[in-house]
N, C-alpha and C positions, 0 to 999 in steps of 0.2 A: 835266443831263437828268432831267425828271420821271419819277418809278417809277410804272409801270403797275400800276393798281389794277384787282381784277377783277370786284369786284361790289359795283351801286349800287343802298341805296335811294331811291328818287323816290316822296316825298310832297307831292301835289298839293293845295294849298290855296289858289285862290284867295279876294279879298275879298269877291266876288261873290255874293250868295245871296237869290232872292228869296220862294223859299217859308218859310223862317225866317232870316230874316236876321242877318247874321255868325256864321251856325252854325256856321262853324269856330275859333271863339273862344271861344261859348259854355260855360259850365259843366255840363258832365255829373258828377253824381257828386263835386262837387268840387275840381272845374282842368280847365282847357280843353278840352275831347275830341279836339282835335288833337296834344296830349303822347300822351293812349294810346299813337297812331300812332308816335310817335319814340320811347317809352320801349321798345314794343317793338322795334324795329327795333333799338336800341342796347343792349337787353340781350339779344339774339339768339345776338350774337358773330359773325354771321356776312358782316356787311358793312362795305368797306374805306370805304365813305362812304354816312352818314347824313344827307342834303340834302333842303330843303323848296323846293317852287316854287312863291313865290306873286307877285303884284302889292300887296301890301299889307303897309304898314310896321310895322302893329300886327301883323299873324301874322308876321313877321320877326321883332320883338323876343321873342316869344312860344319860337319854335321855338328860339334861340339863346340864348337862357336855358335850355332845354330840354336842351341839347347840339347838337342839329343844325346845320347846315351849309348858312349862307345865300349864296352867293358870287355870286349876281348876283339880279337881280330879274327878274320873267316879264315877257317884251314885251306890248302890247296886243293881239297880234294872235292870241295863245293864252289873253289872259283873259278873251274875252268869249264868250258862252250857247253859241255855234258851235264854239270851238274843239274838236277831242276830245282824249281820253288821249293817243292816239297821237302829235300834235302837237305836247303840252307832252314825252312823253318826250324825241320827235326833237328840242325845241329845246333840251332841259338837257345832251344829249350832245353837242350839236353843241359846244355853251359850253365842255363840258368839255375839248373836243376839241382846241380853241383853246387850253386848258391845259395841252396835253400828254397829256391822260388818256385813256385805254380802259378801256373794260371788257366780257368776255366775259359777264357776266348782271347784266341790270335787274330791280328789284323795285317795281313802282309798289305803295303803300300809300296808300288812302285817307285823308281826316282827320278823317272820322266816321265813323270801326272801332273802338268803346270793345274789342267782343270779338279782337277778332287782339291774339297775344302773343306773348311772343320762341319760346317751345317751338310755336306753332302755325307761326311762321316759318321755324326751324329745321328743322322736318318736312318743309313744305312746298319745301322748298329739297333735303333727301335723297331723297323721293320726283321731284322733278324730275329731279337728277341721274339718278338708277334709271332714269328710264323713258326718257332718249337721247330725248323730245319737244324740240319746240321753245319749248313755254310751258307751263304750270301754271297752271290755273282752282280756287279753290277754289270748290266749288258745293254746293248745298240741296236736296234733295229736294222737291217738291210734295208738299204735304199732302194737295193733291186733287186727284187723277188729271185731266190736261188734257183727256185722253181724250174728259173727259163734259160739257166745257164747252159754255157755252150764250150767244148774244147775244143781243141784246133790238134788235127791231125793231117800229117800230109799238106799241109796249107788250107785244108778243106773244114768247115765249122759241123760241128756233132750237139745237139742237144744231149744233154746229161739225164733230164727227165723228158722225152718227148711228148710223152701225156700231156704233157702241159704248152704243148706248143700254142694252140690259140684260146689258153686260158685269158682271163682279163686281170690285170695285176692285182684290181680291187677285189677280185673273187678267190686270189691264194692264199692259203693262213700266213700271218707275218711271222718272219723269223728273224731270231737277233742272232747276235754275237758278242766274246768277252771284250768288254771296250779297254782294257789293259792297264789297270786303274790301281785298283784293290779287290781283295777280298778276307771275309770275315771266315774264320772255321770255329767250331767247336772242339778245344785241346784234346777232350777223349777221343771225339769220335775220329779227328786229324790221324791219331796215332794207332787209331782202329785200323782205319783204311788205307793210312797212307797217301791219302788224297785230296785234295780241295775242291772239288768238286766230286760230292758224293752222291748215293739215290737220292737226299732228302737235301737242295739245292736251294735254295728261296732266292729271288731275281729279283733286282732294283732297278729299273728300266731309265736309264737315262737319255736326252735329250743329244743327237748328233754333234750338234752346235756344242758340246760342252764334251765330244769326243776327237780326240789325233792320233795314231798310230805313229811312233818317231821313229822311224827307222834309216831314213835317208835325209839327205839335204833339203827335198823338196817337202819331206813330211817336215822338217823345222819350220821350215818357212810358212807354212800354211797354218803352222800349231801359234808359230807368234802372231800370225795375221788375225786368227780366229781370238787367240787370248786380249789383244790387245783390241778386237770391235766388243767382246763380252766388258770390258773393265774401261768404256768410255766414260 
């Protein structure tokens, strides 16, 4: 009888990427940007499996040279542009499931998160517990109040809240956003709702300085600028 293992992380790496392509392989800083992801997670200490889900045989060889834990490959119907988070976590546990395996807490980890580290994991895993929610967002502050945003129609600018036109920044409640990291769930409640982010949500508020969006060339450059002033 296989022993019940209690908490997984799932790093999501497909081969797939069309804005920089095989960005998950790519070199930041050095080696792959998808190790970041694994080296924290496994020098954490706090997860009984460290597994990558991808559809591609080169991030495979990549991550299990890494140490991770490749045990099957992602079906197609979770690797393509539509599929979401949700989907590839429900199909890794299902797999696991077939294995014998449970686990009471998932940890999906991005595979361009150069900034997530084992202690930002660790943390974020003791404030979960603490707060009896059902998931953990780590999130970023806005730099600039949404409050006073503005669309552009016609070439002409539109406040979105006008109320707030001559509010004072320091007087608007602060608002964050998901900094595109990780996040912790609860396996029942995940499979309750189908969601990672559910009503009972607990937030790990991290530092800008230790957030990048990578989406384009210029977010690379700005993510190695930033990694490489944090690790002088």
């Amino acid at each position: 009888m296989c022993q019940a293992m209690s908490i997984i992380a799932i790093i999501t790496a497909r081969g797939g990427s069309k804005r920089i392509p095989r960005k998950n392989v790519r070199d930041f800083c050095g080696k792959p940007i998808l190790i970041y992801s694994i080296e924290a997670a496994l020098n954490s200490g706090i997860f009984d499996e460290v597994m990558v889900s991808t559809d591609d045989s080169e991030i495979a060889e990549i991550a299990k040279k890494a140490g991770a834990s490749v045990p099957f490959m992602r079906s197609e119907a979770t690797s393509g542009d539509f599929a979401t988070t949700s989907d590839v976590l429900k199909e890794v546990i299902d797999n696991y499931k077939l294995k014998g395996h449970d686990f009471d807490y998932i940890c999906c980890i991005y595979p361009t998160a150069p900034f997530v580290t084992a202690t930002k994991l660790a943390e974020a895993f003791r404030i979960f517990k603490e707060s009896g929610a059902d998931s953990l967002l780590p999130v970023v502050r806005f730099s600039f109040p949404p409050q006073r945003g503005v669309v552009v129609k016609d070439n002409l600018l539109s406040m979105v809240s006008p109320q707030y036109l001559n509010s004072r920044s320091q007087d608007l409640e602060p608002m964050y956003h998901d900094c595109g990291q990780f996040s912790f769930v609860n396996a029942e409640a995940f499979f309750k709702s189908g969601k990672i982010i559910m009503d009972k949500t607990a937030a790990m508020i991290i530092s800008e300085a230790e957030v990048q969006d990578i989406d384009t060339e210029e977010d690379w450059m700005i993510a190695e600028m930033k990694y490489k002033l944090m690790n002088k």
